[in-house]
C-alpha positions as CSV (number, residue, x, y, z in Angstrom):
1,X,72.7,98.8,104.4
2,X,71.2,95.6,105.6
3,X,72.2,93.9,109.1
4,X,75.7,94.2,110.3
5,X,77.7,92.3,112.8
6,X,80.8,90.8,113.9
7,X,80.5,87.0,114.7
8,X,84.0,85.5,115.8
9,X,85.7,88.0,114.4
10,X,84.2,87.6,110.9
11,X,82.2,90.6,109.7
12,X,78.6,89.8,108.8
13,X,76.6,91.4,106.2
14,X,73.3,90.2,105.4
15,X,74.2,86.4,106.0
16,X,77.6,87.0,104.3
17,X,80.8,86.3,106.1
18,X,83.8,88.4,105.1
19,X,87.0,87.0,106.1
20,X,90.1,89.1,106.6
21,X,93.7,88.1,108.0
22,X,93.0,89.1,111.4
23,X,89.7,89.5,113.4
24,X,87.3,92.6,113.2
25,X,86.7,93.9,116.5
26,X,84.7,97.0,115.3
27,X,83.0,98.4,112.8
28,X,81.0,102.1,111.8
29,X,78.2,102.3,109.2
30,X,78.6,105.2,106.8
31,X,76.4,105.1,103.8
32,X,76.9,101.9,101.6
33,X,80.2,101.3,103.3
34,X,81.3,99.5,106.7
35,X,84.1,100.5,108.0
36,X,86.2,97.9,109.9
37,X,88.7,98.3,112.4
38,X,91.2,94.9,112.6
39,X,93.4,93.6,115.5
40,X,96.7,93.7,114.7
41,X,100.1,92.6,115.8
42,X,101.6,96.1,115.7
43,X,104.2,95.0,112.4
44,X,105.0,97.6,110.5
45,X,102.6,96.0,107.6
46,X,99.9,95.5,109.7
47,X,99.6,99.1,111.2
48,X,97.2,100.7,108.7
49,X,94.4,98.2,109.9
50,X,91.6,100.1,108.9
51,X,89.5,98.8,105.9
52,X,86.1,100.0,103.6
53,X,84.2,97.5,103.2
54,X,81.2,97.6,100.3
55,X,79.1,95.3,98.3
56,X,80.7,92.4,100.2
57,X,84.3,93.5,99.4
58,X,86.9,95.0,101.0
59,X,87.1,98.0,98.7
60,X,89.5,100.1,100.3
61,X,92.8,100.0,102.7
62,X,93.2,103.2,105.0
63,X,96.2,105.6,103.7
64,X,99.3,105.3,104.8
65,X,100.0,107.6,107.8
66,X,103.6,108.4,106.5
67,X,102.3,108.8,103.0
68,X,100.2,111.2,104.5
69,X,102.8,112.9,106.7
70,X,106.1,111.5,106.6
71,X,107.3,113.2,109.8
72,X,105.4,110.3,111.5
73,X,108.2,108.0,110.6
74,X,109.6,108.4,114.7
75,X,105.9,106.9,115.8
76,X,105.9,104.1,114.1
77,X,104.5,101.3,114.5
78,X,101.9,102.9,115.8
79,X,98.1,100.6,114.7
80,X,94.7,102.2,114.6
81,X,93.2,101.6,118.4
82,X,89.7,102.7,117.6
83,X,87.2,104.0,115.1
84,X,84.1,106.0,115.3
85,X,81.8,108.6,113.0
86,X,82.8,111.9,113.8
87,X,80.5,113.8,115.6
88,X,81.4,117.0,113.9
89,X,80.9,115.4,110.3
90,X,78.8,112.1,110.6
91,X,79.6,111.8,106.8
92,X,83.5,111.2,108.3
93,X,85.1,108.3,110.3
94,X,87.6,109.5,113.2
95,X,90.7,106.5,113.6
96,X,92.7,106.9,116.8
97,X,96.1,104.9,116.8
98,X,97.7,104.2,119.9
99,X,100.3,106.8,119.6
100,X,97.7,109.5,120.6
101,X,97.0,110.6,116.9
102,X,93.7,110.7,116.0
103,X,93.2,111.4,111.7
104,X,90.0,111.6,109.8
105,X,89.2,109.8,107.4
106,X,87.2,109.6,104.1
107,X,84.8,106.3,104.0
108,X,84.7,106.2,100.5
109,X,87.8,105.6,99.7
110,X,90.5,105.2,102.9
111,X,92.3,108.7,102.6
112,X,93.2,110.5,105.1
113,X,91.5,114.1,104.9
114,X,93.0,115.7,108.0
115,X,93.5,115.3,111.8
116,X,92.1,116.4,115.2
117,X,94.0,117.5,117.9
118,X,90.7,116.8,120.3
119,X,87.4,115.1,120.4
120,X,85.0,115.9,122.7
């Protein structure tokens, strides 16, 4: 992976500006893919505002929390606040939403693999 930044909101990849609906406002390096946290209005179609991106594309969308468990339904709207590689399993990104869950998530392709209760 080549240089990575955010630049007004645009990710940056090697020169290349990757525009998305709404601004990046972080971003994790896993591998060949950056993963990219948007800001969000909180709409129900805006709450899964986690994204892979690789070779310059947006390749993946994060799973949907109630396709993952639909006893989330109550929570909702309830956007991703923060990402970060999980220190347990750098090969894994950890998404917080604002709701207090916090899931784990697969940076190849968006699923959602499992949850934490608690992160050091």
């Amino acid at each position: 992976m080549g240089n990575v930044s955010i630049d007004n909101g645009v990710l940056v990849i090697d020169g290349k500006r990757i525009k998305s609906k709404y601004d990046v406002t972080h971003y994790v390096v896993i591998g060949e893919v950056v993963v990219v946290r948007l800001k969000c209005e909180g709409r129900k179609d805006d709450i899964n505002n986690v994204y892979g991106v690789k070779d310059g594309k947006i390749a993946w969308r994060v799973q949907d929390m109630l396709e993952y468990n639909p006893d989330y339904a109550p929570f909702m709207p309830n956007p991703y606040t923060y990402i970060k590689v999980y220190e347990k399993d750098p090969g894994v990104v950890l998404a917080g939403t604002f709701g207090g869950f916090t899931f784990l998530i697969n940076p190849n392709n968006g699923r959602i693999i499992g949850t934490e209760s608690w992160e050091k």
